[in-house]
C-alpha positions as CSV (number, residue, x, y, z in Angstrom):
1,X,187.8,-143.3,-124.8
2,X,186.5,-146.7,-125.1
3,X,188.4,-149.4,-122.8
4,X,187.9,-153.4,-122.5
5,X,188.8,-155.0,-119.3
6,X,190.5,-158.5,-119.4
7,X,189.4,-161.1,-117.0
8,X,192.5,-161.2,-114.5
9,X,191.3,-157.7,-113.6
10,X,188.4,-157.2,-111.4
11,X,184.9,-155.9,-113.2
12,X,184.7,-153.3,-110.6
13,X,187.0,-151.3,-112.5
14,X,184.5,-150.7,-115.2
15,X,182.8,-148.1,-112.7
16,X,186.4,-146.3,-112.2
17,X,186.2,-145.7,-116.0
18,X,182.8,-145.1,-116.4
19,X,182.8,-142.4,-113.3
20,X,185.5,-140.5,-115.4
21,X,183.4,-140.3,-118.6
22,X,184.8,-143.3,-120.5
23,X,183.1,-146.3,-122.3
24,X,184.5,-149.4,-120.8
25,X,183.5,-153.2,-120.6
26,X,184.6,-156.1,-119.1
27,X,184.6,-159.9,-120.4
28,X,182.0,-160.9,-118.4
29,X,179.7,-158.4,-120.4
30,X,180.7,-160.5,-123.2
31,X,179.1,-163.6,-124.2
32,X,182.0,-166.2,-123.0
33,X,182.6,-163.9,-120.2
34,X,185.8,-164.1,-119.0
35,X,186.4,-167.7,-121.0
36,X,186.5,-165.5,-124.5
37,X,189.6,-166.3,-126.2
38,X,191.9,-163.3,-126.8
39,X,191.2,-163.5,-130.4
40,X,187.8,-162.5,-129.7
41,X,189.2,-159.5,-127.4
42,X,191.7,-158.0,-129.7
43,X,188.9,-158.4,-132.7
44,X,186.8,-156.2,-130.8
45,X,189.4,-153.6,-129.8
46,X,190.4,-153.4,-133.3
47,X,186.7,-153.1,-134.5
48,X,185.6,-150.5,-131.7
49,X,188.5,-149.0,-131.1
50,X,188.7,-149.9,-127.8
51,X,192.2,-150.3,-125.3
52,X,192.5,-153.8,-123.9
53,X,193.5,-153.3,-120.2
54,X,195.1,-156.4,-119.2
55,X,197.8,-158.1,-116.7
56,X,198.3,-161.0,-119.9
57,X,201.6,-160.4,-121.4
58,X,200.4,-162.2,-124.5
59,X,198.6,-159.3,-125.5
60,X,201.4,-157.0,-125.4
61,X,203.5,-159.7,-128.0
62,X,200.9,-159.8,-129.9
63,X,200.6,-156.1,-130.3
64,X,203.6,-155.2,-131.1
65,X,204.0,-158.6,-133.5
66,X,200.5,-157.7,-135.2
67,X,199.2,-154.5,-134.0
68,X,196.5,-156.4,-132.4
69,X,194.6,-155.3,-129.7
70,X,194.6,-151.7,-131.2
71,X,195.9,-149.9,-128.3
72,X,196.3,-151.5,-124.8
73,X,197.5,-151.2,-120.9
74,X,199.8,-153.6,-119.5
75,X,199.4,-154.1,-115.8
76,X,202.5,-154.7,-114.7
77,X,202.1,-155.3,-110.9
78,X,201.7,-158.9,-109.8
79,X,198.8,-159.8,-108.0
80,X,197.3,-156.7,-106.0
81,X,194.2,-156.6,-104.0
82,X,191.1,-155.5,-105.5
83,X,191.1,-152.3,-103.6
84,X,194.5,-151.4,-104.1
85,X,194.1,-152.2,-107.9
86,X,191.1,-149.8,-107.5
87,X,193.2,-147.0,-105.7
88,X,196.3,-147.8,-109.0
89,X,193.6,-146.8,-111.5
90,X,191.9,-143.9,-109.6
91,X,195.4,-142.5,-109.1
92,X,196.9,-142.7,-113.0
93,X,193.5,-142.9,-114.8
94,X,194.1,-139.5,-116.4
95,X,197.6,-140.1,-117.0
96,X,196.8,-143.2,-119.2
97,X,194.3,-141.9,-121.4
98,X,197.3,-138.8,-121.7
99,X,199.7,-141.3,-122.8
100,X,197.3,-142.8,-124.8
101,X,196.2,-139.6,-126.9
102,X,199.8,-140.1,-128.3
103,X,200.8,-144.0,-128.5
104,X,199.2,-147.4,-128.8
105,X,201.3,-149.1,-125.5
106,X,201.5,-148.1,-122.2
107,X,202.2,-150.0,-119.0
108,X,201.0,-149.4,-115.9
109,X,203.0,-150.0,-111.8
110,X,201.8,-148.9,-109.0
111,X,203.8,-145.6,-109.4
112,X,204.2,-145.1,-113.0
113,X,202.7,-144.9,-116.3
114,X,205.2,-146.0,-118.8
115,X,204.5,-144.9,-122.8
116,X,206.3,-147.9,-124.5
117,X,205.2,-147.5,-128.4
């Protein structure tokens, strides 16, 4: 699975995904880094099918309003250290791209992974 991290989550998390097998980026691989608009995010999800994994709530509106990014993860945990952030996606990393296989939304606590649509 392909994945694109948004810039309120730390880059290390590329490795997490990449360790398990999966394509991901961050937006400082992109060329605004982490100033690219979200237009220029959910235009790449859509375009490589990638999930937009993200703590921004205005991607979730705008998925379910326009479809757009194509799939994506809601963090929903306030601000977390980076290592326990780490430990949160080590933990449910298989669980997500589960949910995923069969909807476009899921969000993500510290305990649970949530499929929403």
């Amino acid at each position: 699975m392909k994945f694109l991290i948004d810039a309120h989550l730390p880059p290390g998390l590329r490795s997490i995904f990449q360790a398990a097998g999966h394509d991901a980026i961050h937006t400082l691989d992109m060329a605004d880094q982490n100033a690219s608009p979200d237009g220029a995010l959910n235009e790449i999800s859509v375009n490589e099918m990638r999930v937009v994994v993200t703590k921004d709530t205005d991607f979730y509106y705008s998925h379910l309003l326009h479809g757009r990014p194509w799939k994506l993860v809601l963090v929903r945990t306030g601000n977390l250290g980076v290592k326990a952030t780490k430990l949160m996606f080590e933990t449910h990393l298989d669980a997500i791209v589960t949910a995923l296989e069969s909807c476009t939304l899921v969000e993500l606590d510290q305990q649970n992974v949530m499929m929403i649509s």
